[in-house]
C-alpha positions as CSV (number, residue, x, y, z in Angstrom):
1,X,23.5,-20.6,13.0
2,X,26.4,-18.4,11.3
3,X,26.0,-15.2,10.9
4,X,26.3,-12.9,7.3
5,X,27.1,-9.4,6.9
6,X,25.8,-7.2,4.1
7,X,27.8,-4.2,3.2
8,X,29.6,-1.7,2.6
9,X,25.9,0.2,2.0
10,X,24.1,3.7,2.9
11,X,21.9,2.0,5.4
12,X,19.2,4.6,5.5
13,X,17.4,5.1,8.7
14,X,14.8,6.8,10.5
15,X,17.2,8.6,12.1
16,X,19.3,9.0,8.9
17,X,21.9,7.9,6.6
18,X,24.6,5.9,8.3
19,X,27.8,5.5,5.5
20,X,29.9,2.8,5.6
21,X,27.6,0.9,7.1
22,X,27.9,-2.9,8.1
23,X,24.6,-4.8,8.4
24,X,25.0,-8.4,10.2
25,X,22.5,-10.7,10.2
26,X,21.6,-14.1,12.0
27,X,18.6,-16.1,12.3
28,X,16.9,-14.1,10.3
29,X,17.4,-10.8,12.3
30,X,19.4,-7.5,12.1
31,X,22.3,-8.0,14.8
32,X,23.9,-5.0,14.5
33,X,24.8,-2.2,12.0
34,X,27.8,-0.6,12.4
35,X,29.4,2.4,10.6
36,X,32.7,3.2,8.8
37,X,32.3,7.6,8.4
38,X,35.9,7.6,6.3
39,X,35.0,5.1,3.8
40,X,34.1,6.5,0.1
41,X,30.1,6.3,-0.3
42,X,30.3,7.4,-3.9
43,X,29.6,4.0,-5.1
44,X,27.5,2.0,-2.1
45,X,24.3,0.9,-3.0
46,X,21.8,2.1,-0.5
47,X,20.2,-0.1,2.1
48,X,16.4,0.8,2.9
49,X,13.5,-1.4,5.1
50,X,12.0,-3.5,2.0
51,X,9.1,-2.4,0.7
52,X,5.4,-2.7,2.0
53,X,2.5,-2.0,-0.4
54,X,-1.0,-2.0,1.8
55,X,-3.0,-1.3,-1.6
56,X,-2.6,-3.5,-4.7
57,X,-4.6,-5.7,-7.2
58,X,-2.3,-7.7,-8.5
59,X,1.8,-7.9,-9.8
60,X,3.3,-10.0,-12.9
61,X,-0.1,-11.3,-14.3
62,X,-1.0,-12.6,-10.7
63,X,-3.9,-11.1,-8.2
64,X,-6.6,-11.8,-5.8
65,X,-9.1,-11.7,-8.8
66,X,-8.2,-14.6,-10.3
67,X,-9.7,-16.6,-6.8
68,X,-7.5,-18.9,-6.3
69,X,-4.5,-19.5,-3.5
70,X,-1.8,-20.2,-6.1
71,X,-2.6,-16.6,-8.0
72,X,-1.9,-14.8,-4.2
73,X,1.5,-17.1,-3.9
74,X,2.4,-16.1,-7.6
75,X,2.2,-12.5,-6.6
76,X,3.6,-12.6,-3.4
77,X,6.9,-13.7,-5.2
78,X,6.7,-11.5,-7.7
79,X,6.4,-9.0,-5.5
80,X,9.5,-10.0,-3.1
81,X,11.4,-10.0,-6.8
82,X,10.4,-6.1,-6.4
83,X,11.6,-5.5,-2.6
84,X,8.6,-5.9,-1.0
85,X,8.6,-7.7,2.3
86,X,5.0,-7.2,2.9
87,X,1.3,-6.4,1.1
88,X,-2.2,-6.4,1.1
89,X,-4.0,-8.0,-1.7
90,X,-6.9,-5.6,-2.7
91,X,-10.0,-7.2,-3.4
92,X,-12.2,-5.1,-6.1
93,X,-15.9,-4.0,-4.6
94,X,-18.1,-7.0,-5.1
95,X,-21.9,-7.9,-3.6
96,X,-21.5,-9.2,0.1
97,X,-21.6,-12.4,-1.0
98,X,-19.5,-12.6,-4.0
99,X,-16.7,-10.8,-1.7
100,X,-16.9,-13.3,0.9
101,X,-16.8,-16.4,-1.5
102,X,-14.1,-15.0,-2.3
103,X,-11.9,-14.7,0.9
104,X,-12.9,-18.1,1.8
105,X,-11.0,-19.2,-1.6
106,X,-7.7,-17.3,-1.4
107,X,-7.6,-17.7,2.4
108,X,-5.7,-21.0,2.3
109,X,-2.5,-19.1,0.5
110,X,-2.2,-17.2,3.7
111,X,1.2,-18.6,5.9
112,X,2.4,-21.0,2.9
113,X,4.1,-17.7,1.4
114,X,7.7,-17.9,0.5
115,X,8.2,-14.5,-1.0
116,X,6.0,-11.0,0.5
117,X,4.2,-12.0,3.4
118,X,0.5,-11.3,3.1
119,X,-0.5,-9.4,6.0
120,X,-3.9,-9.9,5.4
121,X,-6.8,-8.6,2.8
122,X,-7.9,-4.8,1.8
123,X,-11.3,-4.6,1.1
124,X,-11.9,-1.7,-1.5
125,X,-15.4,-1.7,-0.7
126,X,-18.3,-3.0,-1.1
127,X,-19.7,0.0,1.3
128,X,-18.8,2.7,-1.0
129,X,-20.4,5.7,-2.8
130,X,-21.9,5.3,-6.6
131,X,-20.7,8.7,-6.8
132,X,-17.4,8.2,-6.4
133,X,-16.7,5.3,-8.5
134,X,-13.4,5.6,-10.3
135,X,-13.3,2.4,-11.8
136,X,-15.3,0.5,-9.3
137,X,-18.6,-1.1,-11.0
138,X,-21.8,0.6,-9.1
139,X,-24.1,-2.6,-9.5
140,X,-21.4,-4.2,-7.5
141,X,-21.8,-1.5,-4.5
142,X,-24.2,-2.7,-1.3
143,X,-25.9,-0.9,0.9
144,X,-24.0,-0.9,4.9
145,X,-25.6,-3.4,6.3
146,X,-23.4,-4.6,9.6
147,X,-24.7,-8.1,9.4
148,X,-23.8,-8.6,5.8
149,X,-20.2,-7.2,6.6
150,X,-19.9,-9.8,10.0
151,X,-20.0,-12.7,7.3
152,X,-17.6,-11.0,4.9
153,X,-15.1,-11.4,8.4
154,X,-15.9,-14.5,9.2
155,X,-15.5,-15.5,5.7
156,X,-11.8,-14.2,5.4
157,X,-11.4,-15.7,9.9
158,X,-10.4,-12.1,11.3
159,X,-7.5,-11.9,8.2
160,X,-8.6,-8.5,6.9
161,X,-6.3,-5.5,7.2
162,X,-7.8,-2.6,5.5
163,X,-11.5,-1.9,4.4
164,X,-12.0,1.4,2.5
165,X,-15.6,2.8,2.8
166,X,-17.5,5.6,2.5
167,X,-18.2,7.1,6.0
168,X,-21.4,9.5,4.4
169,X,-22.9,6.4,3.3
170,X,-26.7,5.1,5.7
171,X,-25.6,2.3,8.0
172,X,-22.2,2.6,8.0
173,X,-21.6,4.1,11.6
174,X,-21.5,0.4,12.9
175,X,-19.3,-1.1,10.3
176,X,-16.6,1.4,11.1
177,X,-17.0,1.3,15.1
178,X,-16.7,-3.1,14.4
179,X,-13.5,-2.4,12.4
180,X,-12.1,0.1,14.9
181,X,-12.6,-3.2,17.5
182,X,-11.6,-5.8,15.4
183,X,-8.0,-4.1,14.5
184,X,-9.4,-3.4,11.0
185,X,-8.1,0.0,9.5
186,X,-11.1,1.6,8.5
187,X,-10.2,4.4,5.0
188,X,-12.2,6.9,3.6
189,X,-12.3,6.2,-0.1
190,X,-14.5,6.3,-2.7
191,X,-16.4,8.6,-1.2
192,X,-18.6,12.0,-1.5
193,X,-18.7,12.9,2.2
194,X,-18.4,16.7,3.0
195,X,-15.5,18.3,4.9
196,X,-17.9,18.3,7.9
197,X,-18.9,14.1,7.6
198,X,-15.2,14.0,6.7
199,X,-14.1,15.3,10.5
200,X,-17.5,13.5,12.0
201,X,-16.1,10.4,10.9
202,X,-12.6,11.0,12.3
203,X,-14.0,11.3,15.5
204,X,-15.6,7.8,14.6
205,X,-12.3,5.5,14.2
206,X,-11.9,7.0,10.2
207,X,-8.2,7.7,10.4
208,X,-6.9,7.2,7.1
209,X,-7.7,8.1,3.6
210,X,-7.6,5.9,0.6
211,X,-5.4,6.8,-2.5
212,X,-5.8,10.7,-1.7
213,X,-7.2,12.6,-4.2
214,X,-8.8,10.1,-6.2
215,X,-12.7,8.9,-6.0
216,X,-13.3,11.4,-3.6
217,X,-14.8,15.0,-3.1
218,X,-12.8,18.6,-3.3
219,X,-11.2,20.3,-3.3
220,X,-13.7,23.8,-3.9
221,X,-13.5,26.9,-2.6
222,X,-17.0,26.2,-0.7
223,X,-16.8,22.7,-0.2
224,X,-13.7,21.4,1.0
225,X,-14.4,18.0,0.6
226,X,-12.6,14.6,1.8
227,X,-9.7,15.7,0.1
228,X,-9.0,19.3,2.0
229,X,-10.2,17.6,5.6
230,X,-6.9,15.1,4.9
231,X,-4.8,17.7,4.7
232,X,-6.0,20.3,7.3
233,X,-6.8,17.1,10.0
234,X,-3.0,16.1,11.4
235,X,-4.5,13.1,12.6
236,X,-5.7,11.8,9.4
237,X,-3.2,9.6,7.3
238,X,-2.8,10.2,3.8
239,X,-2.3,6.8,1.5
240,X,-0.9,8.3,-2.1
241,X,-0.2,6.5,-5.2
242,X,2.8,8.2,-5.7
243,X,3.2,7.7,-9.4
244,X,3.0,11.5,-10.8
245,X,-0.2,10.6,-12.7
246,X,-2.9,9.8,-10.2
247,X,-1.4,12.6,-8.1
248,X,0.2,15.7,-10.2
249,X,4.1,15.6,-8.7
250,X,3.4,19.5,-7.4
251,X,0.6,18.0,-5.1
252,X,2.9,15.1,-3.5
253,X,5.2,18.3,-2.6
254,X,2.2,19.9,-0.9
255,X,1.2,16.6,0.6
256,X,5.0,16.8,2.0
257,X,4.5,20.5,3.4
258,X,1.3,20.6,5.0
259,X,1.2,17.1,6.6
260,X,3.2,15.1,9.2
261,X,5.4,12.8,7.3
262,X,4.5,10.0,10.1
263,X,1.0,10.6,8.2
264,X,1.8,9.4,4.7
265,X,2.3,6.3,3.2
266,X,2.6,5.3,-0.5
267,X,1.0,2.3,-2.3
268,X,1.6,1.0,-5.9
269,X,-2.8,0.4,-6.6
270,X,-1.2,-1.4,-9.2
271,X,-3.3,-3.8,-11.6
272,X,-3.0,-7.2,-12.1
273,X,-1.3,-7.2,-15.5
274,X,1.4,-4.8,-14.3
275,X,5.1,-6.1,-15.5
276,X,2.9,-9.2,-17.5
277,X,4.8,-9.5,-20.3
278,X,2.5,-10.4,-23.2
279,X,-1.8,-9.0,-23.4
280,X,-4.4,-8.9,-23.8
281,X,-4.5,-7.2,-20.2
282,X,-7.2,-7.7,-18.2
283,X,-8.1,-6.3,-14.7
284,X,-11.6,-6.5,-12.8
285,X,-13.0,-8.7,-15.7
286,X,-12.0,-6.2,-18.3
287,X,-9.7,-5.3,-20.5
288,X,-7.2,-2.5,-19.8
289,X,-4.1,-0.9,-22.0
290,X,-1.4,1.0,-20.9
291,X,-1.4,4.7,-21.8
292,X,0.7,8.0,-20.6
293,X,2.2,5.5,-18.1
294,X,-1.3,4.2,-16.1
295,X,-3.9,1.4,-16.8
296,X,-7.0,2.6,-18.5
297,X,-10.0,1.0,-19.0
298,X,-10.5,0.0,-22.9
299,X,-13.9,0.7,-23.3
300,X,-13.9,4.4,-22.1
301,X,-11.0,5.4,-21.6
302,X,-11.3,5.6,-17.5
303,X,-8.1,5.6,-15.5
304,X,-8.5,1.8,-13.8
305,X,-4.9,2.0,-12.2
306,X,-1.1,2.0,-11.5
307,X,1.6,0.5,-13.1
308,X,3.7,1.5,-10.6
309,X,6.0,-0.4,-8.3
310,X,7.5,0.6,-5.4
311,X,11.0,1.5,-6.3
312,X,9.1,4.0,-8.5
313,X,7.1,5.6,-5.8
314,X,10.3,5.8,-3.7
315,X,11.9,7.6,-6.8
316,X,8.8,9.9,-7.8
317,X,8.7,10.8,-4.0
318,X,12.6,11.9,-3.7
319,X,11.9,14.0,-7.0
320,X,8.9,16.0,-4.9
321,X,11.1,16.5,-2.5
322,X,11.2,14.2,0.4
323,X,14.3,13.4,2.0
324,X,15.4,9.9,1.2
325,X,14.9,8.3,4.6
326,X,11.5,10.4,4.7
327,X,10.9,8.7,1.3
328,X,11.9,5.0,2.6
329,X,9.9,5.5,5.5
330,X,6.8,6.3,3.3
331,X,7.1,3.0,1.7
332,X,7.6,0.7,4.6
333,X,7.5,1.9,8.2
334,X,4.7,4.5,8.4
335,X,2.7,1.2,6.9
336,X,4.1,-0.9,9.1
337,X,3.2,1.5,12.1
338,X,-0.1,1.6,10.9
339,X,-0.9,-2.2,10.6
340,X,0.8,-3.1,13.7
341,X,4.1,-4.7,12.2
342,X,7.6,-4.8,14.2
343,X,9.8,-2.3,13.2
344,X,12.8,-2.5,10.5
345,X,16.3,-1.7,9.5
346,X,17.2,-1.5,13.7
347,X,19.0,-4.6,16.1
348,X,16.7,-7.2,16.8
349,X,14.1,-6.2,13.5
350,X,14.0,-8.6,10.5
351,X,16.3,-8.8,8.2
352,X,13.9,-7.3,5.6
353,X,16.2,-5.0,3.2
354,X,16.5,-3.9,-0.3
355,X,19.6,-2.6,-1.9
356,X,19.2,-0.2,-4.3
357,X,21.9,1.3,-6.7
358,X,23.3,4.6,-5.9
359,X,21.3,7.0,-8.6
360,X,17.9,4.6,-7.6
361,X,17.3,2.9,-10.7
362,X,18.0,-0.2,-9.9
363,X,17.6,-2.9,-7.3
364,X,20.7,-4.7,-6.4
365,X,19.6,-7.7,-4.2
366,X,16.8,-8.2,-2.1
367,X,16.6,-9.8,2.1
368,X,13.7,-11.2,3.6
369,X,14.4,-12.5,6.9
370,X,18.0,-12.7,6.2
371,X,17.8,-15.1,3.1
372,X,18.8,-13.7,-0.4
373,X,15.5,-13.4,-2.5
């Protein structure tokens, strides 16, 4: 099989920005990436890992709520259009039942994907608190019962990722200890839990936040809340929607100070209808409109979600502050770390690489496994 080379680019790395660089590719995989330091970088694009987005309802009029295989393969190359290489449909919070019907009807799109890979489902509930809604329905909410939860996993055959749960919630100390041994990523999201419940349930397998600091308690001066535990527990992951709106742009600085940047990763939580060109717009069954740059729900006014894509959230993170490889690896390897995913942008890794323009704005030309998207 011949080989292709990509470059000149800024081929930004863990370890840093190497100029000049020279990215060769065969079968699918990085070879090699060599450097030229004298040539001009003024007008390279910049090569990063493509994208990975563990948290999103839908792209380009296309999501998991519409419950049907074709909807997931819609999205998945709309998404790889984006520079994603990778994501996790997000199912809304639904009864048990309704959630595992579900699964069982999207599950054939998994493998027949010829954009983003789906790497399997995030469960945004249903085992979350009716005090922490956002833009969750409550009726849709379910007690923790571990029995009902075995048959929402057998219903998707082992393919869930992520489930984000409330860990103050009765019953729900043996839904996180079956995700912890089935390689499920249990979140704390959605949730009312104190800063004490909050570190209890780190010591339970609760690593990770979802969308921090949103549907969740704190910060107060006398109760600290989910949100304070994140950042004052190094161990806990942080998932942001870096879009300057859910999170004010001063906190994703703050985020950047006070935690490990190994421990944050962004996500789009991006609606259905987001870059659908013509409304209405719906999203969980309702209708949403676009205002000061997020979805919000038409009846009332509550935030419902993101707009964002990725290339945003890499942009909106560079603004706070982050470094630009710190910025790339918040949007693709910390995820990948997390979910178990090989490495990228190194020898032997998958050719999974964006370009992006010089100043950011723009995406150049898009790589999944070596093959021009």
């Amino acid at each position: 099989m011949s080989r292709q080379e990509i470059g000149p680019v800024q081929a930004v790395t863990p370890a840093g920005i190497i100029p000049g660089a020279s990215i060769e590719i065969e079968a699918g995989k990085i070879v090699s990436i060599t450097a030229d330091r004298t040539a001009s970088t003024r007008e390279l694009p910049y090569a990063l890992p493509a994208f990975i987005d563990p948290h999103i309802h839908g792209a380009g009029g296309f999501g998991p709520e519409q419950n049907t295989p074709e909807s997931l393969l819609q999205m998945s190359a709309v998404l790889a259009r984006q520079g994603v290489a990778a994501f996790c449909p997000t199912l809304y919070c639904a009864k048990p039942e309704q959630m595992a019907a579900q699964l069982r009807a999207l599950l054939p799109a998994l493998g027949k994907e010829t954009g983003a890979q789906i790497i399997g489902f995030h469960l945004e509930g249903p085992f979350i608190s009716p005090h922490k809604p956002g833009v969750m329905k409550p009726q849709d909410m379910a007690p923790a019962h571990l029995d009902d939860f075995k048959k929402i996993y057998e219903a998707a055959q082992g393919h869930i990722a992520i489930v984000t749960l409330a860990p103050e919630i009765p019953g729900i100390d043996p839904i996180i200890d079956f995700c912890v041994r089935h390689h499920m990523v249990p979140q704390a999201g959605h949730t009312d839990a104190t800063y004490e419940q909050m570190q209890a349930a780190f010591d339970k397998g609760v690593r990770r936040v979802t969308h921090w600091g949103n549907a969740m308690s704190g910060p107060h001066q006398r109760k600290p809340g989910v949100f304070t535990a994140a950042l004052d527990n190094p161990g806990i992951s942080c998932e942001v929607i870096a879009d300057g709106k859910h999170v004010h742009p001063a906190w994703l600085s703050v985020l950047h100070q006070l935690k490990p940047i190994s421990q944050i990763s962004a996500v789009t939580d991006a609606l259905l209808p987001t870059g659908q060109a013509q409304g209405p717009f719906y999203a969980n069954d309702e209708e949403v409109t676009l205002q000061e740059g997020v979805w919000k729900r038409k009846q009332d006014g509550v935030t419902a979600g993101s707009c964002l894509t990725m290339l945003e959230a890499l942009r909106q993170l560079v603004q706070a502050g982050y470094t630009l490889p710190q910025a790339a690896a918040c949007t693709s390897t910390h995820t990948a770390q997390l979910l178990g995913l090989p490495p990228t942008l190194q020898p032997q890794s998958a050719a999974n690489l964006v370009l992006i323009s010089p100043d950011l704005q723009k995406i150049e030309a898009v790589f999944l496994n070596g093959q021009s998207i």
